[in-house]
Every structure is written in structure tokens, then in C-alpha cells.
N, C-alpha and C positions, 0 to 999 in steps of 0.2 A: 536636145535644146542647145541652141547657140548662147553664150554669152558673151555680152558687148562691156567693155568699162569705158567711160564718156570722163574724160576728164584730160584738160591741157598736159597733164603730165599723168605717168602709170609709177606705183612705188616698186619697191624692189621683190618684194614678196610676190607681185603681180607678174615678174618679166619671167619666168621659168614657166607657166602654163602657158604667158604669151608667144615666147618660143617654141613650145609643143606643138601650139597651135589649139589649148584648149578654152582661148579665149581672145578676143578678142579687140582693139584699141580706137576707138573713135578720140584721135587727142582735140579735144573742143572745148569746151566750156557749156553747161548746161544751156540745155533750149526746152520748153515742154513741149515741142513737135519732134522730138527725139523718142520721144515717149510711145508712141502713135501706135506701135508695130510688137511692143512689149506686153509680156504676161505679168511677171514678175520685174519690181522692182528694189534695189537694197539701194537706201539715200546711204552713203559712208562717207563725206567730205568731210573735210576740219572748218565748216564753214555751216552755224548754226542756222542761220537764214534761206541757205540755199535747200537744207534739208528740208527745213520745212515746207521751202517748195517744191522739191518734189512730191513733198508728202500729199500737200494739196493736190496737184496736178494731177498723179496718178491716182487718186481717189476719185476726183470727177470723172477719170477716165474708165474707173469702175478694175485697175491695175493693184493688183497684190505690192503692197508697200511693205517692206520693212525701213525704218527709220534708225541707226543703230546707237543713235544718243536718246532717243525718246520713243520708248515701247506704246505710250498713249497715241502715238501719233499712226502706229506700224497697225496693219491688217493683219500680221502676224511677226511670231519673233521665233528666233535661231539660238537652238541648245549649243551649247560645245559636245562636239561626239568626236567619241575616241573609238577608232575603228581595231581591230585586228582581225584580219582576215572577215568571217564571215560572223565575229560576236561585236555588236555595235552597242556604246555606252553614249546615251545622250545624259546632259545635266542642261538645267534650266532653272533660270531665278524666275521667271515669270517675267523677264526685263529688266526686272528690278537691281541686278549685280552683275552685270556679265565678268566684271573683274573675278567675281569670287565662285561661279560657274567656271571659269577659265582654272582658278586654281585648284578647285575638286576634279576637274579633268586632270590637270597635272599631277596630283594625290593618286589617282586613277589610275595614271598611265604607269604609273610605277612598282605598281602593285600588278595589272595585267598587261604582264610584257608582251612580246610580237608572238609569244609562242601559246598563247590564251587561242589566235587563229588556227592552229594546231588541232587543237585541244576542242576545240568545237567538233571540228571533222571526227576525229577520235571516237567522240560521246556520238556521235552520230550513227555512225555505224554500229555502235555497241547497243544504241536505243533499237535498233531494226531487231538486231538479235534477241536482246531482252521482250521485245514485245512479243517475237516469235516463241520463244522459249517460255514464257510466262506470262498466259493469258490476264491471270488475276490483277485490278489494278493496284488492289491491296498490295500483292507483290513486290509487283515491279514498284510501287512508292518507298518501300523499304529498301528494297535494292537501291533505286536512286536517292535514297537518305546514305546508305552506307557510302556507296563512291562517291558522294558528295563532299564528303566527311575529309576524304584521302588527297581530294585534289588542292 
């Protein structure tokens, strides 16, 4: 998937994938003929009126909208996920708080540090063996209670 950010100016949070090259900058100002060629859209301006127009626009256009001031508005909404390696943590208010989704992700991140990524592979491997080794699933449930327990 390409993504595009449409907007006269990009923030700074934006310039480091824009330099990667994993996004990139139409500096313009909103058109709903921008729209035309898009799957997905996320309205995120500091500019209540404009979102709502995209909101509209991409909804006649039959365009997956997220709205990220008003979840009434959006087709759908975005968890805060906290990745490490290959174990993924989403939180979701339902729209309702993204502030307070944001900071159970940071409660989160704190508690599963970058080596939680690790840890995944590890169990993984260990699950091959254990399922080889111990048909029963009674078993292996007890089993993965104990190591559970340890980690």
C-alpha cells in the first residue's frame, strides 16, 4: 500500500518515514478529487470543519474513513498497539479516549519490554516440542500454566 499525507505543510513526526520513503507528501490543501484513487482514509487536521469533510466525501465515495476527533463520524477507528517483535498489544476505547488508550499503551510498554519479541520465538519453539512430546491437551495445559507462572 502507498500512503499519501495531503496537507500544505507535513509535522515532524511525519519527515523520518517521509525520508525513508515510506510515505509520501502531496503539500496541498484538501480537494475531495484527491480522494478519487484512495482505499482508506484517516481525516487528522487541527481543523474541525475540514475533517468533517473529508468525512463526508469519502463516505459518498463508499472510502474507509477514520475521523481521529470524532469516532461517530469514522467507518472505523485505530487501537494504540504496541508491537515487540512478533507479540502485538492493541488497546481501544471504542473512540471514546484515545488519550487514555495511549496511556495503557504506555503502562504497557513498560512492563513488555523489547525483549517480550524474544520471548515470543522462545515459547514458540518450546510449543513444537511440547506438543511433540505431550500429546494430552490436559498436559500440555498444565505445562503452559507452569511456564506461565515463571515468565
Amino acid at each position: 500500500a502507498s500512503v499519501t499525507v495531503i496537507s500544505p505543510e507535513i509535522t515532524s513526526p511525519l519527515e523520518k518515514p517521509r525520508h525513508c520513503g515510506k510515505i509520501s507528501h502531496s503539500p496541498a490543501h484538501y480537494l475531495s478529487s484527491r480522494l478519487k484513487d484512495a482505499f482508506l482514509v484517516i481525516a487528522a487536521t487541527d481543523d474541525r470543519t475540514i475533517n468533517c469533510r473529508i468525512a463526508k466525501d469519502a463516505s459518498k465515495l463508499g472510502i474507509l474513513v477514520n475521523v481521529v476527533d470524532s469516532p461517530a463520524e469514522s467507518s472505523f477507528i485505530l487501537p494504540a498497539i504496541l508491537s515487540r517483535g512478533d507479540l502485538t498489544i492493541a488497546v481501544s476505547t471504542a473512540g471514546k479516549s484515545p488519550a487514555l488508550a495511549r496511556k495503557i499503551k504506555e503502562d504497557l510498554a513498560l512492563i513488555y519490554s523489547d525483549e517480550y519479541g524474544d520471548v515470543v520465538d522462545i515459547v514458540a519453539k518450546a510449543r513444537e516440542k511440547i506438543k511433540r512430546k505431550y500429546p494430552s491437551l490436559e498436559k500440555r495445559t498444565q505445562i503452559w500454566r507452569e511456564i506461565m507462572e515463571r515468565i
